[in-house]
C-alpha positions as CSV (number, residue, x, y, z in Angstrom):
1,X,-130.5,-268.6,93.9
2,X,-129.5,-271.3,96.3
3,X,-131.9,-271.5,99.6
4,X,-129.3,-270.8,102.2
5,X,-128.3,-267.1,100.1
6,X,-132.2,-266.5,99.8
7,X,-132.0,-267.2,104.0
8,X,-128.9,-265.0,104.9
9,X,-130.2,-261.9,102.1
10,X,-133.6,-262.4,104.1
11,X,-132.3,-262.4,107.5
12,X,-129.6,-259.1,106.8
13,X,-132.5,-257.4,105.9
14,X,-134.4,-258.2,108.8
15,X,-134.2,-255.4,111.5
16,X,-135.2,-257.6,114.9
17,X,-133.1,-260.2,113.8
18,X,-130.1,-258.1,112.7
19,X,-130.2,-256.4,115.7
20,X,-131.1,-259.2,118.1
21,X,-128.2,-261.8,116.5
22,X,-125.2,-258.4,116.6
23,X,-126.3,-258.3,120.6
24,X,-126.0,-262.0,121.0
25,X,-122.8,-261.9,119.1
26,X,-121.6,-259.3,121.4
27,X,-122.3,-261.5,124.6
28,X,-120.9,-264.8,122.9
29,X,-117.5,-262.7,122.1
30,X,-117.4,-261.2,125.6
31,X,-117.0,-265.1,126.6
32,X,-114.8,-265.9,124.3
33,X,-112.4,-263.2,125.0
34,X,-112.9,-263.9,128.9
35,X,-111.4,-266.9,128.4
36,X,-108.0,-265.8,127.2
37,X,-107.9,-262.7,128.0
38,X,-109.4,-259.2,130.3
39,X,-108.2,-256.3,131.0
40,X,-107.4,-257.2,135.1
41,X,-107.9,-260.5,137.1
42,X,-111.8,-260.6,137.8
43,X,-111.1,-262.0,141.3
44,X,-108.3,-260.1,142.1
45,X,-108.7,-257.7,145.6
46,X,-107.6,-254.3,145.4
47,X,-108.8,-252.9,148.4
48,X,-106.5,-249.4,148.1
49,X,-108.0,-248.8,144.9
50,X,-111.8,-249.3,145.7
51,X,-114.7,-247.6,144.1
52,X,-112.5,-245.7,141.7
53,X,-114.1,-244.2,138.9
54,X,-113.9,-245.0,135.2
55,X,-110.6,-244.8,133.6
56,X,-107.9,-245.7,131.4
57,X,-106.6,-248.0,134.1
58,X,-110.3,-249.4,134.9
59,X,-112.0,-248.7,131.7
60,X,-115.6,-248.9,134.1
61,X,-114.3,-248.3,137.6
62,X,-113.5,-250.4,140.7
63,X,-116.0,-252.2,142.9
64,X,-116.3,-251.9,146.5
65,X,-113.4,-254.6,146.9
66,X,-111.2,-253.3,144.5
67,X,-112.4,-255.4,141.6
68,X,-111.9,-254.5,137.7
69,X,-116.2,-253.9,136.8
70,X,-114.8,-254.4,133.3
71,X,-113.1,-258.1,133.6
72,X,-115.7,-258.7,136.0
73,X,-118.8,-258.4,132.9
74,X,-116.8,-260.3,130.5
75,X,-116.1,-263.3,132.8
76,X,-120.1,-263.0,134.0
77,X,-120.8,-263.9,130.6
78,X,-119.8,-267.3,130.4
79,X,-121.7,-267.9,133.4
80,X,-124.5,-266.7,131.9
81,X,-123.9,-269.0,128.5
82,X,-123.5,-271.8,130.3
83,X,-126.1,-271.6,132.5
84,X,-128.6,-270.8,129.4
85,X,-126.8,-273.5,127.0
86,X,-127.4,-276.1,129.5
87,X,-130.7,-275.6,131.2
88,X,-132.4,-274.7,127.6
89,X,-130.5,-278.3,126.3
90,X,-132.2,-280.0,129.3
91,X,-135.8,-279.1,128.6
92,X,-135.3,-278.9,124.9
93,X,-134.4,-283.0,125.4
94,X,-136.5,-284.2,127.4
95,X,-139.3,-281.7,127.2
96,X,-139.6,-282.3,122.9
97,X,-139.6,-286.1,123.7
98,X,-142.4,-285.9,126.3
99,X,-144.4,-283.7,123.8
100,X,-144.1,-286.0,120.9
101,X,-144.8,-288.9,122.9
102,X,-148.0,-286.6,124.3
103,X,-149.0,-286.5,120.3
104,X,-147.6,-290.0,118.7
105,X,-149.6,-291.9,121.7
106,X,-153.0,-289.3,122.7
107,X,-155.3,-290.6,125.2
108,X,-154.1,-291.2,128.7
109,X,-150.5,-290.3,127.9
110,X,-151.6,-287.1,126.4
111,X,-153.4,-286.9,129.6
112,X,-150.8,-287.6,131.7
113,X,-148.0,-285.9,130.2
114,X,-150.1,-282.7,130.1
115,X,-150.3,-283.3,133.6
116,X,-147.5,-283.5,134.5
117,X,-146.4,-280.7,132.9
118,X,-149.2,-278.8,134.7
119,X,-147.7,-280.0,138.4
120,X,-144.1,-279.3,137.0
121,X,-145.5,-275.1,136.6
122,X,-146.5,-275.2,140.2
123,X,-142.8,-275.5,141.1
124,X,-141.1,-272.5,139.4
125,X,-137.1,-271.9,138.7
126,X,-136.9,-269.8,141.8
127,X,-138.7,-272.4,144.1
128,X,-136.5,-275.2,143.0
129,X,-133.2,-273.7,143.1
130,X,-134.8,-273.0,146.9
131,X,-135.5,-276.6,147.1
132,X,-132.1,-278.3,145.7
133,X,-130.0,-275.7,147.6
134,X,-131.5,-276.4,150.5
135,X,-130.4,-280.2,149.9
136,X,-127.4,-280.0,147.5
137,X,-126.2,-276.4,148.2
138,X,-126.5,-273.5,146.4
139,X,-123.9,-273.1,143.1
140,X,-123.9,-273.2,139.5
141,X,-125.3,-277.0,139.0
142,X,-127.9,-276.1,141.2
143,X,-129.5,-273.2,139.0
144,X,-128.7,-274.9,135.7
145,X,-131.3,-278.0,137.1
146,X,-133.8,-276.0,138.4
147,X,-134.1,-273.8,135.0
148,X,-133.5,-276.8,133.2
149,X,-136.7,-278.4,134.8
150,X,-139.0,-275.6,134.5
151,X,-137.8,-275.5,130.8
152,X,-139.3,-279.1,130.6
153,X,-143.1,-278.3,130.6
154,X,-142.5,-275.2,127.9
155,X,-140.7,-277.7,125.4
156,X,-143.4,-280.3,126.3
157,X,-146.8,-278.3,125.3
158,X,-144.7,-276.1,122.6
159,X,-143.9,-279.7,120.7
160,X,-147.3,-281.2,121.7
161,X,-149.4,-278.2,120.4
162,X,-147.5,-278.1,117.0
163,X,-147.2,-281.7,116.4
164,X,-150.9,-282.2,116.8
165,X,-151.5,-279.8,114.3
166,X,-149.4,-281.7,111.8
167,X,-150.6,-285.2,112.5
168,X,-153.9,-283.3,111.1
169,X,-152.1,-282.5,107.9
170,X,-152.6,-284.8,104.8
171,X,-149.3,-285.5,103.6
172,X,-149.2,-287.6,107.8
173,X,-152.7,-289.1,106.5
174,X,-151.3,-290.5,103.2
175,X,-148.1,-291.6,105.2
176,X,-150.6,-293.8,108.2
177,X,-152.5,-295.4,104.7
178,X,-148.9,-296.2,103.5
179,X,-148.4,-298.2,106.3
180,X,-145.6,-296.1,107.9
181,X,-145.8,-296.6,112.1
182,X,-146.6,-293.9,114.5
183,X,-142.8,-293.1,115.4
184,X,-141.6,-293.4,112.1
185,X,-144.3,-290.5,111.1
186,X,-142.8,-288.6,114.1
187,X,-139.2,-288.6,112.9
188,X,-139.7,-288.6,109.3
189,X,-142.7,-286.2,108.9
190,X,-143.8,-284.2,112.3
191,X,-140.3,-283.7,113.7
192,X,-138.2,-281.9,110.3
193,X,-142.1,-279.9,110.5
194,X,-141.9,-278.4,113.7
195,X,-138.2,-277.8,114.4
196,X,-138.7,-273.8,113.6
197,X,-140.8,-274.1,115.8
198,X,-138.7,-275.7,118.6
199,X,-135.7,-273.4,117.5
200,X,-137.6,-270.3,117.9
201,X,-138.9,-271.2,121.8
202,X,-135.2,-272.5,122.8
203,X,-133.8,-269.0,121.8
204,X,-136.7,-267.2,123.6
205,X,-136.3,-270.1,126.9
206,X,-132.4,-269.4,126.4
207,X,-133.3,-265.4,126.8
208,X,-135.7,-266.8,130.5
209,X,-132.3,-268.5,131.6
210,X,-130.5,-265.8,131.2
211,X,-132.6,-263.9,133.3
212,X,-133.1,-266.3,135.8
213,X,-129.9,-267.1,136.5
214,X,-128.9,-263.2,137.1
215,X,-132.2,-263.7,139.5
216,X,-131.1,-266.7,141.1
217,X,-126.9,-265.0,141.6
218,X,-128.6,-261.9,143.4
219,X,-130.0,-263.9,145.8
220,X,-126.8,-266.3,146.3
221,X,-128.8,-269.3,145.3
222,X,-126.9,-269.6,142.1
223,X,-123.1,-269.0,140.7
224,X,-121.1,-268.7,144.3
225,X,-118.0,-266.4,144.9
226,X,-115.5,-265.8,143.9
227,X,-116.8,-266.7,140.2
228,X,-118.3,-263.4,138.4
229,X,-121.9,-263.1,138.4
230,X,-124.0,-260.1,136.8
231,X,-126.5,-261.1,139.1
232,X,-124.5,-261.2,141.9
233,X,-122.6,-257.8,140.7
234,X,-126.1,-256.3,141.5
235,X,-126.5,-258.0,144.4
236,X,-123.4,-256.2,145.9
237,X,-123.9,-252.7,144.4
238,X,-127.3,-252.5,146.4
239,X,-124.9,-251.6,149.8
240,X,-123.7,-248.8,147.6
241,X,-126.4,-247.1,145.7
242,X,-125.9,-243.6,146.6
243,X,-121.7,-243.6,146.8
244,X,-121.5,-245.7,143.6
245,X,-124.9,-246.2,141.8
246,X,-123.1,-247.4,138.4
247,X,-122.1,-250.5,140.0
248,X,-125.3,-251.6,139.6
249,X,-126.3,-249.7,135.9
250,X,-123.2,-251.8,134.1
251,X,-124.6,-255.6,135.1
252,X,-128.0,-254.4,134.3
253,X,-127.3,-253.2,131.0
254,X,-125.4,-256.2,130.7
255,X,-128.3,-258.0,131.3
256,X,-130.9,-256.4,129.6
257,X,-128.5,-256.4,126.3
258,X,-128.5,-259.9,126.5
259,X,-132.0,-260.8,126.8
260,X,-133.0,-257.6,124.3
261,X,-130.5,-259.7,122.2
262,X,-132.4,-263.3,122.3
263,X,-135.7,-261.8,122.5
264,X,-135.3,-260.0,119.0
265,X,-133.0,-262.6,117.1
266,X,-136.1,-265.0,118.7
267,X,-138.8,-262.5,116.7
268,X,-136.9,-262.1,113.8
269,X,-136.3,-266.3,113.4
270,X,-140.1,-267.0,113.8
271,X,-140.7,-264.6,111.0
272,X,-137.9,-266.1,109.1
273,X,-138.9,-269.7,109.6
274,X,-142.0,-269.1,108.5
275,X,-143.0,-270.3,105.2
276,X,-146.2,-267.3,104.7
277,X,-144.3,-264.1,106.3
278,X,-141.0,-265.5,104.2
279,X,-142.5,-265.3,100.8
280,X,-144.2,-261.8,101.7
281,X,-140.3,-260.5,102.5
């Protein structure tokens, strides 16, 4: 049986990861319809119809301005996939090529990288969104860098901790008494060995983005009006918790689908990737 059917049987059968890939499927065809297509304007004012209540018209009500809740979630999604694509790509990059430079070099470098990765934690997503709006303005760019740089440090120590412990394998021993150099071990031998590894911590940071961004929209330092935001959705139900409360229930579901949905696909690839729980399945 060829690898890649042994992969897919393997991964049908696995609950967390059948589960957490139908959720994520769910949020990346909410996007995808969002472009071409919802059920009202997202944007659009309707001030005579506010707060209405869920119907065939408004399949989850009106907000407070007259908005469609409905268009309004599937056009907050793309937000949230872009903000996750982009901020997990920036510390995957440059956090994975810190960490194997941490491993390939040791000593000071190590050192320094570690660090620096240690000063980078001080300043969290939150803090530097803070920081860069304060300079650049708030808005979309502005969350994607400052989840992007906290992403940094994770990649950095993930990629560091597991490439040490494959330059300590023997197959990386035979290759150093073959002659091979230090960054031709890296890409030939400790990079292919550690890529589960890497793919496993970008779904879980993609998940934190997620998250952060809805965190960063509630508190206007992220995706500005009049663009959707399931963050920001919460942000304006707060004013009418007790004449409206599901105004704030349908982004929060929203939310917590989507990360449930990373979270569990995350689980079910590290136990799919990994060569000892894969044979026991």
């Amino acid at each position: 049986m060829p690898a890649h059917d042994s992969f897919v049987r393997r991964a049908l059968r696995h609950p967390s990861f059948a589960i957490g890939g139908a959720l994520t499927l769910l949020l990346i065809a909410a996007a995808l319809i969002s472009l071409v297509w919802t059920p009202h304007p997202a944007t659009e004012i309707d001030i005579p119809n506010k707060l209405l209540a869920p119907g065939a018209a408004h399949w989850f009500g009106t907000d407070s301005l007259g908005r469609d809740i409905a268009s309004q979630l599937l056009v907050g999604a793309q937000a949230s996939i872009v903000v996750g694509v982009l901020a997990v790509l920036i510390g995957f990059s440059f956090g994975t090529a810190l960490g194997l430079l941490a491993s390939a070099r040791r000593g000071w470098v190590e050192e320094g990288v570690m660090r620096l990765s240690d000063f980078t934690f001080a300043f969290p997503a939150l803090l530097t969104a803070i920081l860069l709006g304060a300079i650049y303005g708030p808005g979309l760019a502005t969350g994607i860098v400052a989840i992007g740089l906290f992403n940094i440090p994770v990649f950095a120590r993930v990629t560091r901790g597991a490439a040490n412990s494959i330059w300590a394998r023997e197959f990386v021993l035979a290759a150093r008494a073959a002659g091979k150099g230090r960054w031709q071990i890296t890409f030939d031998h400790v990079l292919p060995n550690i890529a589960s590894a890497l793919i496993v911590q970008a779904t879980n940071q993609f998940a934190t983005a997620i998250l952060a961004e809805a965190a960063l929209s509630y508190l206007g330092l992220g995706t500005q009006p009049p663009t959707p935001s399931w963050g920001r959705m919460l942000n304006e139900a707060q004013t009418q918790m007790f004449q409206a409360p599901m105004l704030a229930v349908y982004p929060g579901v929203a939310i917590a689908l989507a990360v449930l949905g990373l979270n569990l696909m995350g689980d079910g690839l590290r136990d799919l990737l990994d060569p000892k729980l894969a044979r026991k399945r």
